[in-house]
N, CA, C and O atoms as CSV, one atom per row, in Angstrom:
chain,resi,resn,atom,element,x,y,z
A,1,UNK,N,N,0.816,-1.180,0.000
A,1,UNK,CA,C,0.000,0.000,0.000
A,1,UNK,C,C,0.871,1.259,0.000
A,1,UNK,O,O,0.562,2.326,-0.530
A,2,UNK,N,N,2.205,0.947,0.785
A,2,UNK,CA,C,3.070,2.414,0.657
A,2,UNK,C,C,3.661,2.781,-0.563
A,2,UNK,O,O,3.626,3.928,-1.007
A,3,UNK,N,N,4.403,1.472,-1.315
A,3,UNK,CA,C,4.085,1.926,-2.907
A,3,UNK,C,C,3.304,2.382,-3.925
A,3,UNK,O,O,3.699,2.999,-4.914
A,4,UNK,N,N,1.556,1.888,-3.514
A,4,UNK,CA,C,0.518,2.363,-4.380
A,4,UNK,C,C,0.665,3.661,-4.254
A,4,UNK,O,O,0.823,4.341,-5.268
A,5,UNK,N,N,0.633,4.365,-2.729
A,5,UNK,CA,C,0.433,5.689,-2.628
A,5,UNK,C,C,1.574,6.108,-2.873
A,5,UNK,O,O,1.024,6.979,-3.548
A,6,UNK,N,N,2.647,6.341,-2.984
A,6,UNK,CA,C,3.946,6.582,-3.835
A,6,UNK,C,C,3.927,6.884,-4.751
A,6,UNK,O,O,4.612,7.872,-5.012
A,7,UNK,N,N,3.108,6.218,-5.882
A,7,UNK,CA,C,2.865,6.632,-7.041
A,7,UNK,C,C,1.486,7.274,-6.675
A,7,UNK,O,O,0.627,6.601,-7.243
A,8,UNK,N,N,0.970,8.192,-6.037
A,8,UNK,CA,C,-0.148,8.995,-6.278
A,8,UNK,C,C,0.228,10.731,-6.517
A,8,UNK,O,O,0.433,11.569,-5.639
A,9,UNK,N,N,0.230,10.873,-7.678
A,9,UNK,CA,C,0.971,12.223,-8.102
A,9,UNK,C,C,0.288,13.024,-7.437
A,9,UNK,O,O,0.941,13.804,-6.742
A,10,UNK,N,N,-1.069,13.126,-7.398
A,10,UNK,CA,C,-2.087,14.160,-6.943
A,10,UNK,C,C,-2.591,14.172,-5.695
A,10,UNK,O,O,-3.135,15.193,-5.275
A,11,UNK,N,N,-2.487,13.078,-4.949
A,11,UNK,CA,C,-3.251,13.228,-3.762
A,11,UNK,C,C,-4.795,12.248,-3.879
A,11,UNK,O,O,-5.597,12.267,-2.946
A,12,UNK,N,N,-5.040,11.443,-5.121
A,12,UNK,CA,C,-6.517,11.368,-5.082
A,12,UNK,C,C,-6.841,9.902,-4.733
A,12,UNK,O,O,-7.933,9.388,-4.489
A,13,UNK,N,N,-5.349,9.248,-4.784
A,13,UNK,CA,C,-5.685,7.092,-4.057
A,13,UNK,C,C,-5.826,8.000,-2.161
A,13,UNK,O,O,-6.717,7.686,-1.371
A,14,UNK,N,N,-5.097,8.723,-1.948
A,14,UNK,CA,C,-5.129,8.949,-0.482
A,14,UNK,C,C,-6.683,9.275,0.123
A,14,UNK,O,O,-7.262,8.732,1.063
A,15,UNK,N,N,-7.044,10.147,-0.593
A,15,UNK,CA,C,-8.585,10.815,-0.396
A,15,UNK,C,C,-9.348,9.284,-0.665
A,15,UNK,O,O,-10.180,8.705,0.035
A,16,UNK,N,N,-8.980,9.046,-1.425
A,16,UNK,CA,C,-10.461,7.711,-1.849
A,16,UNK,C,C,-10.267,6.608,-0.669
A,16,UNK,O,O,-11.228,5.974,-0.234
A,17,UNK,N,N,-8.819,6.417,-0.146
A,17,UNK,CA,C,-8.843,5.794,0.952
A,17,UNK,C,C,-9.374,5.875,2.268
A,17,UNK,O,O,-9.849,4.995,2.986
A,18,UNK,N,N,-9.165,7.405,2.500
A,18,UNK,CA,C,-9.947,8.136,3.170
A,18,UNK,C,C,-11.644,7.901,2.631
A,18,UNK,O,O,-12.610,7.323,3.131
A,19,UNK,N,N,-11.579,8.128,2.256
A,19,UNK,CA,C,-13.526,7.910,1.952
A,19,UNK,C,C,-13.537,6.792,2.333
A,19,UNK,O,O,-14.040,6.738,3.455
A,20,UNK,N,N,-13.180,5.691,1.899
A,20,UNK,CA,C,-13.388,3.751,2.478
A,20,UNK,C,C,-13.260,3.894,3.761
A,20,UNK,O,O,-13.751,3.006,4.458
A,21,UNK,N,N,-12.547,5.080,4.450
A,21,UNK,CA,C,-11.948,4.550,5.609
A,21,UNK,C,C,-13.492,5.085,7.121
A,21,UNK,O,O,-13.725,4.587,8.223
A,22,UNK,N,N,-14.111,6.168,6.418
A,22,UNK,CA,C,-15.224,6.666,6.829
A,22,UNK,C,C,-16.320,5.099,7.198
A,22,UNK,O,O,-17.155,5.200,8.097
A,23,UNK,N,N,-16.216,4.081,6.607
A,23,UNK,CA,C,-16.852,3.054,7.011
A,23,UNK,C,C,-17.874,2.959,6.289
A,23,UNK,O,O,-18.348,1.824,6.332
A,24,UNK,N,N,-18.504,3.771,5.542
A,24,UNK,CA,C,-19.824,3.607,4.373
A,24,UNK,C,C,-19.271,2.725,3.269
A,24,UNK,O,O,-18.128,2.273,3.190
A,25,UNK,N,N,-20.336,2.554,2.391
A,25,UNK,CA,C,-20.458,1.599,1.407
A,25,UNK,C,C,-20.848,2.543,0.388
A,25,UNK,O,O,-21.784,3.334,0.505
A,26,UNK,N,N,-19.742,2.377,-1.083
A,26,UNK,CA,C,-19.648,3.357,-2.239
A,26,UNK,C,C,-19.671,2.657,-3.372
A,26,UNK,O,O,-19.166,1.540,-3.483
A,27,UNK,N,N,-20.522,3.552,-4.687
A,27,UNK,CA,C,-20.478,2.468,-5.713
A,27,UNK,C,C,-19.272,3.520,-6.636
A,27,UNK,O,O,-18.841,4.576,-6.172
A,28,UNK,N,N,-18.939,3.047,-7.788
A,28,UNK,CA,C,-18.362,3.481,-8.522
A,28,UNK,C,C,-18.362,4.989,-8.492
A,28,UNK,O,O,-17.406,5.720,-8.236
A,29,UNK,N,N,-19.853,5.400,-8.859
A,29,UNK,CA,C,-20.536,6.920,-9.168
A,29,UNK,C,C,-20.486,7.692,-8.408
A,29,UNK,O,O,-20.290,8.853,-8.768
A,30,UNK,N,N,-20.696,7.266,-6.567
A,30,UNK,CA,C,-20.457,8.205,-5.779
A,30,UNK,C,C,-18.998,8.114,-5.849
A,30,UNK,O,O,-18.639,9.278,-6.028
A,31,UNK,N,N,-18.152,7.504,-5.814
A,31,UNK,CA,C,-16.787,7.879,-5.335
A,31,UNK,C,C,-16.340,9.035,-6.590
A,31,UNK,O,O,-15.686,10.031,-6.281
A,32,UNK,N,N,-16.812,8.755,-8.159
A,32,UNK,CA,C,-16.522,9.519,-8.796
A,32,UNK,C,C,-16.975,10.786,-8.422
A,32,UNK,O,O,-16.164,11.684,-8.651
A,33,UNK,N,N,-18.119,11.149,-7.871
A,33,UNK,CA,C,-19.126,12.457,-7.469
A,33,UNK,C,C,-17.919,12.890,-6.368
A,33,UNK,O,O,-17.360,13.975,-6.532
A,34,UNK,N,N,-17.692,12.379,-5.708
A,34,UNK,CA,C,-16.727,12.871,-4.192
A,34,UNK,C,C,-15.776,13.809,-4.957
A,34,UNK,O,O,-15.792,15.027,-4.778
A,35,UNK,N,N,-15.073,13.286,-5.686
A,35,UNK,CA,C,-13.603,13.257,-6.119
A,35,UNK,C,C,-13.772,14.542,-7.355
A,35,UNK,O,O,-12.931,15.373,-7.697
A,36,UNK,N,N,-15.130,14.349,-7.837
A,36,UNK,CA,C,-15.487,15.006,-8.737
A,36,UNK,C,C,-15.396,16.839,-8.053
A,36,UNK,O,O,-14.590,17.759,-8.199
A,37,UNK,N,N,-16.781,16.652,-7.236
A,37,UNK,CA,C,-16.572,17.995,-6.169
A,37,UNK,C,C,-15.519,18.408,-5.236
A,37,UNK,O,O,-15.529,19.437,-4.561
A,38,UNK,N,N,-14.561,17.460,-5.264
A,38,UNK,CA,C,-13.329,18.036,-4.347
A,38,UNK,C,C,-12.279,18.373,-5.571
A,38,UNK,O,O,-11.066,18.331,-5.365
A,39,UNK,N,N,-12.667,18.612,-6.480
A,39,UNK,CA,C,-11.641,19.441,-7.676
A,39,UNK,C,C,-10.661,19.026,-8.457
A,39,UNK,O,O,-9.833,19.788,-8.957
A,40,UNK,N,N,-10.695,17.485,-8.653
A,40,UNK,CA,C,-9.955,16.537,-8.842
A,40,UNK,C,C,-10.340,16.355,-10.359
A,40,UNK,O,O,-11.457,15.978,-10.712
A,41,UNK,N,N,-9.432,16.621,-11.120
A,41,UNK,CA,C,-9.690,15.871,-12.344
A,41,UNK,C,C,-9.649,14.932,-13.379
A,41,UNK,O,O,-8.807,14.734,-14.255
A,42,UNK,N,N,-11.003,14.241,-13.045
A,42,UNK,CA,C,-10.876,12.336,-13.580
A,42,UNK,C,C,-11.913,12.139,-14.262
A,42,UNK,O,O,-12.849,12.932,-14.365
A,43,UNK,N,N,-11.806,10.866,-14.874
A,43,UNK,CA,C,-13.117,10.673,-15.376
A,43,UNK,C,C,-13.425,9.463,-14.863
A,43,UNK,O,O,-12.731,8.791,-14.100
A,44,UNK,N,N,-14.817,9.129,-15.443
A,44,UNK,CA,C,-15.196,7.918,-14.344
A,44,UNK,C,C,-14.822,6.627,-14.582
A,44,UNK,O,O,-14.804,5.753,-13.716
A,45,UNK,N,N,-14.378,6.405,-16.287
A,45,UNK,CA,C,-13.818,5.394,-16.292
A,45,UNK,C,C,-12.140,5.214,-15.243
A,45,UNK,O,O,-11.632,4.168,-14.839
A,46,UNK,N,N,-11.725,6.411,-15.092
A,46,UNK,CA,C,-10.394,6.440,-14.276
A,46,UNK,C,C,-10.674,6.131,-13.045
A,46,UNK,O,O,-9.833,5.512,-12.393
A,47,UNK,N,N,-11.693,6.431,-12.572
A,47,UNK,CA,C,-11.904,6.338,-11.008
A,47,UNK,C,C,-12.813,4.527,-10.869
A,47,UNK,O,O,-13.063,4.099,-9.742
A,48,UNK,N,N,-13.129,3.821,-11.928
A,48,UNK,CA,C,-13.914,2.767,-11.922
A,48,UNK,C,C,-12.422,1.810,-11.879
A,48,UNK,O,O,-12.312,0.804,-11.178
A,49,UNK,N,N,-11.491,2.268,-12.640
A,49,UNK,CA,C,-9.796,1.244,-12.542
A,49,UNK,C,C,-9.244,1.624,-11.294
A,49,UNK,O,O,-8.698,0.777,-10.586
A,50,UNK,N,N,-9.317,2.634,-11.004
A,50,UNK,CA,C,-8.875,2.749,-9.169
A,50,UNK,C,C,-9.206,2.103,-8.270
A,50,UNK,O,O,-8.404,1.587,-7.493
A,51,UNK,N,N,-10.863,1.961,-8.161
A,51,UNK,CA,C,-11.120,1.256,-7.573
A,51,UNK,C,C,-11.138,-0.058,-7.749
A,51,UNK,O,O,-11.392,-0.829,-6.823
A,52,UNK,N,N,-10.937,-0.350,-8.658
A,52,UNK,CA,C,-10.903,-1.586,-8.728
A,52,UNK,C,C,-9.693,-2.660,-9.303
A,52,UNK,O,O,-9.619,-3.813,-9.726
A,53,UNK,N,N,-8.773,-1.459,-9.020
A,53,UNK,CA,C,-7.477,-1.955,-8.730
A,53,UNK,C,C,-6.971,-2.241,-7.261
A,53,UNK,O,O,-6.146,-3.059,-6.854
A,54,UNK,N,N,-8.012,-0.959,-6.356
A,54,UNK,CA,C,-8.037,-1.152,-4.900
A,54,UNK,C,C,-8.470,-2.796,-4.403
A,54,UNK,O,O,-7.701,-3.410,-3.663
A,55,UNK,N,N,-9.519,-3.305,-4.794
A,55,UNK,CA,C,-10.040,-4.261,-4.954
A,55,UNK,C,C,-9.343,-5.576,-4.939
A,55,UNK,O,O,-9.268,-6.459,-4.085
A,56,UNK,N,N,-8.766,-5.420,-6.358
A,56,UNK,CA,C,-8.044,-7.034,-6.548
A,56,UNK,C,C,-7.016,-6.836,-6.469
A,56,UNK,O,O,-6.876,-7.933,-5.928
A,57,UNK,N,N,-5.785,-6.359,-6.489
A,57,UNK,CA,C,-4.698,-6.038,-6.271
A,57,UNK,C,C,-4.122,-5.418,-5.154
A,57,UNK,O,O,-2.936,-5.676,-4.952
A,58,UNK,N,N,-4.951,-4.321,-4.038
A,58,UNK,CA,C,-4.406,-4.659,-2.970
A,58,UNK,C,C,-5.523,-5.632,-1.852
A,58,UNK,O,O,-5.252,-6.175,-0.781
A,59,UNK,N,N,-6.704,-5.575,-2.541
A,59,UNK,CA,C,-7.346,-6.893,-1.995
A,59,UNK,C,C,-7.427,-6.344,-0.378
A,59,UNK,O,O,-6.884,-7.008,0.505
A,60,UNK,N,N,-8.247,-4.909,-0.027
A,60,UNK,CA,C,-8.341,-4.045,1.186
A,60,UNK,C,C,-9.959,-4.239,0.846
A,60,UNK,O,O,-10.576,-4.890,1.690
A,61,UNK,N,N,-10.643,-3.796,-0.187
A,61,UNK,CA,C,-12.072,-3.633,-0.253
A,61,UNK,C,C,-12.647,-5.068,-0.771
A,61,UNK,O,O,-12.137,-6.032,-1.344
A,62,UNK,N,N,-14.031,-4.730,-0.267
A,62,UNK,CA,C,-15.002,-6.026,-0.316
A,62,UNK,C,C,-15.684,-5.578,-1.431
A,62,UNK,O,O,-15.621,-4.352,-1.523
A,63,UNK,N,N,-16.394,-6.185,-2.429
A,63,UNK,CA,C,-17.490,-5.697,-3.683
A,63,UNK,C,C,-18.780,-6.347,-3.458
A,63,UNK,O,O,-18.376,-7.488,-3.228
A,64,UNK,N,N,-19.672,-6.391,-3.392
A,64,UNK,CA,C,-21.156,-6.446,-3.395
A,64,UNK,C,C,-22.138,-6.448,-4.717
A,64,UNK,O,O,-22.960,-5.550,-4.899
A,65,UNK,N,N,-21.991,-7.382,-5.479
A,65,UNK,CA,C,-22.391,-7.291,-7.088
A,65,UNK,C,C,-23.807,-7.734,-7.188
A,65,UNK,O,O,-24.099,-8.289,-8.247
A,66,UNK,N,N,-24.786,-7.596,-6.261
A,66,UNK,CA,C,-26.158,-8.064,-6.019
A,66,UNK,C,C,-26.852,-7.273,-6.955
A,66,UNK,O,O,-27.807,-7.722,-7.588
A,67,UNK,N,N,-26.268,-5.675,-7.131
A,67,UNK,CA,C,-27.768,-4.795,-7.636
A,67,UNK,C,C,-26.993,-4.502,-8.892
A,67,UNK,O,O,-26.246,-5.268,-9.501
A,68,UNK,N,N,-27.248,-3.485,-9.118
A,68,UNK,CA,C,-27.466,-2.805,-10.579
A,68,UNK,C,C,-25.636,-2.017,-10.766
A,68,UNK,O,O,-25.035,-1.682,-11.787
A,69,UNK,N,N,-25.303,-1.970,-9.590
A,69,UNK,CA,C,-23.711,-1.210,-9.340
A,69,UNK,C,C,-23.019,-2.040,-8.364
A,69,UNK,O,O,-23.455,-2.592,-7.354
A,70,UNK,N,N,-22.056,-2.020,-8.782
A,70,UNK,CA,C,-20.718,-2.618,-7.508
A,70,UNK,C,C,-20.866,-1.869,-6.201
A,70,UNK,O,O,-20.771,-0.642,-6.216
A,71,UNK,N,N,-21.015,-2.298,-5.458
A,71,UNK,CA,C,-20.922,-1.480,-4.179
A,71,UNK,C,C,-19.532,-1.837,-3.355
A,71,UNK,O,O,-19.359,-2.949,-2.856
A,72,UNK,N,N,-18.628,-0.844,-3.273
A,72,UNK,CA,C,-17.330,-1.230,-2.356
A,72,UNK,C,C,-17.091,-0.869,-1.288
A,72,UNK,O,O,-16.900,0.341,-1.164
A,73,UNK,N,N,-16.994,-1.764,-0.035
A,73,UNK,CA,C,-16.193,-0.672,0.975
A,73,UNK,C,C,-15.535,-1.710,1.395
A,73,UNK,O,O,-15.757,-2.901,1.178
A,74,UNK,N,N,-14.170,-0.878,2.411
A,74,UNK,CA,C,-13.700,-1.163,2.995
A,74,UNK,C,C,-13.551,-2.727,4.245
A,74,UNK,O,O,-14.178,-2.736,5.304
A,75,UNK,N,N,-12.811,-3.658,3.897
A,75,UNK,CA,C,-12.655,-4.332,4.997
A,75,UNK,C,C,-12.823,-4.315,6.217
A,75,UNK,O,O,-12.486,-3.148,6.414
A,76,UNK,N,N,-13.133,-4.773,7.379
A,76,UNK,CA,C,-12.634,-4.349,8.607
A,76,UNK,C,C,-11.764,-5.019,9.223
A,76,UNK,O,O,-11.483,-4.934,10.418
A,77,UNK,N,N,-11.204,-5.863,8.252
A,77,UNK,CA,C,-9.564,-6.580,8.672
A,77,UNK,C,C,-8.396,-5.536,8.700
A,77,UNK,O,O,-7.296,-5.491,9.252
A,78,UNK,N,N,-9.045,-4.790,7.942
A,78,UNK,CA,C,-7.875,-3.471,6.620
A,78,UNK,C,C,-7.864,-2.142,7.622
A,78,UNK,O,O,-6.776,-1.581,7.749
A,79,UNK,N,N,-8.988,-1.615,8.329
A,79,UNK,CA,C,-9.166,-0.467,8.693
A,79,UNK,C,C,-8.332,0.250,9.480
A,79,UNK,O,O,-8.015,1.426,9.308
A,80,UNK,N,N,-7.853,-0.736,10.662
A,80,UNK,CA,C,-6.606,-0.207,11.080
A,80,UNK,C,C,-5.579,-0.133,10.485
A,80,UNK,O,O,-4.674,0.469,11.064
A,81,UNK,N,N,-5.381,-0.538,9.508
A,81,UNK,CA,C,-3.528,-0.764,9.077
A,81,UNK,C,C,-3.618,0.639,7.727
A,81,UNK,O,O,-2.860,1.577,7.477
A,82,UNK,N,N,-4.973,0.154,7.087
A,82,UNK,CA,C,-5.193,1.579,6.301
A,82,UNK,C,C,-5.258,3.151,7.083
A,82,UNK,O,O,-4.915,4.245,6.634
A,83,UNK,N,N,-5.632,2.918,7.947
A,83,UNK,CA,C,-5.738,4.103,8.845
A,83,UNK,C,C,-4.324,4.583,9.224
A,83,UNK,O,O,-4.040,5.760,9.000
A,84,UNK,N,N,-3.237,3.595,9.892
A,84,UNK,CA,C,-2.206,3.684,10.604
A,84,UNK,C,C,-1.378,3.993,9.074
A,84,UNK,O,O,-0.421,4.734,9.296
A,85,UNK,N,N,-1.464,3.712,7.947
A,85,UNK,CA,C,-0.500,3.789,6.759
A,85,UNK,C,C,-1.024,5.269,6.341
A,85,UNK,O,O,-0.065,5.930,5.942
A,86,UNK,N,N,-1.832,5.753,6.317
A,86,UNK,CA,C,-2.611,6.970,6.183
A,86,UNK,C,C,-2.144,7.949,7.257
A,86,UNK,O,O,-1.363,8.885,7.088
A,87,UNK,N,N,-2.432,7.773,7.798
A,87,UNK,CA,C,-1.632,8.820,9.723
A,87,UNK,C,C,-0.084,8.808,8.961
A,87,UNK,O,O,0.549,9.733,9.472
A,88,UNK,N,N,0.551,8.280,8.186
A,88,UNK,CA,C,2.073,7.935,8.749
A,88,UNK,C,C,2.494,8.460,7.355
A,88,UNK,O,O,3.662,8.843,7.288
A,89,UNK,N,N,1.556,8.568,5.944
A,89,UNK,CA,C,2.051,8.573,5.287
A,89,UNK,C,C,1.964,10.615,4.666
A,89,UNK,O,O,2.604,10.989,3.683
């Protein structure tokens, strides 16, 4: 995870971690909407490979494929160590 965020030129894997880390459950669209209004500029296919690079590759978030959208949040195996890598980083 300290390498992912290493390569975050802008600041915007940190924030989205931060959002998972709030404990709610996000689909693709809101995280794009967040990121969208905090002045960040992405598009949603960019923010749909983020997350879901978060997903299977560092394998921190859970997915929920029941409805009509992915719904992701956060582990609660993950929350402390994401939290403590976040504080530190």
């Amino acid at each position: 995870m300290i390498k992912y965020l290493g390569r975050d030129e802008n600041g915007i894997r940190k924030v989205v971690l931060n959002l998972f880390l709030t404990g709610d459950k996000f689909t693709t669209g809101e995280v794009y909407d967040f990121l969208d209004k905090g002045n960040f500029e992405v598009s949603y296919r960019g923010v749909s490979a983020m997350v879901g690079l978060m997903n299977t590759r560092l394998g921190i978030l859970s997915i929920n494929v029941t409805g009509d959208h992915n719904v992701y949040s956060l582990k609660e195996s993950y929350k402390n160590i994401v939290g403590s890598v976040l504080e530190n980083y």
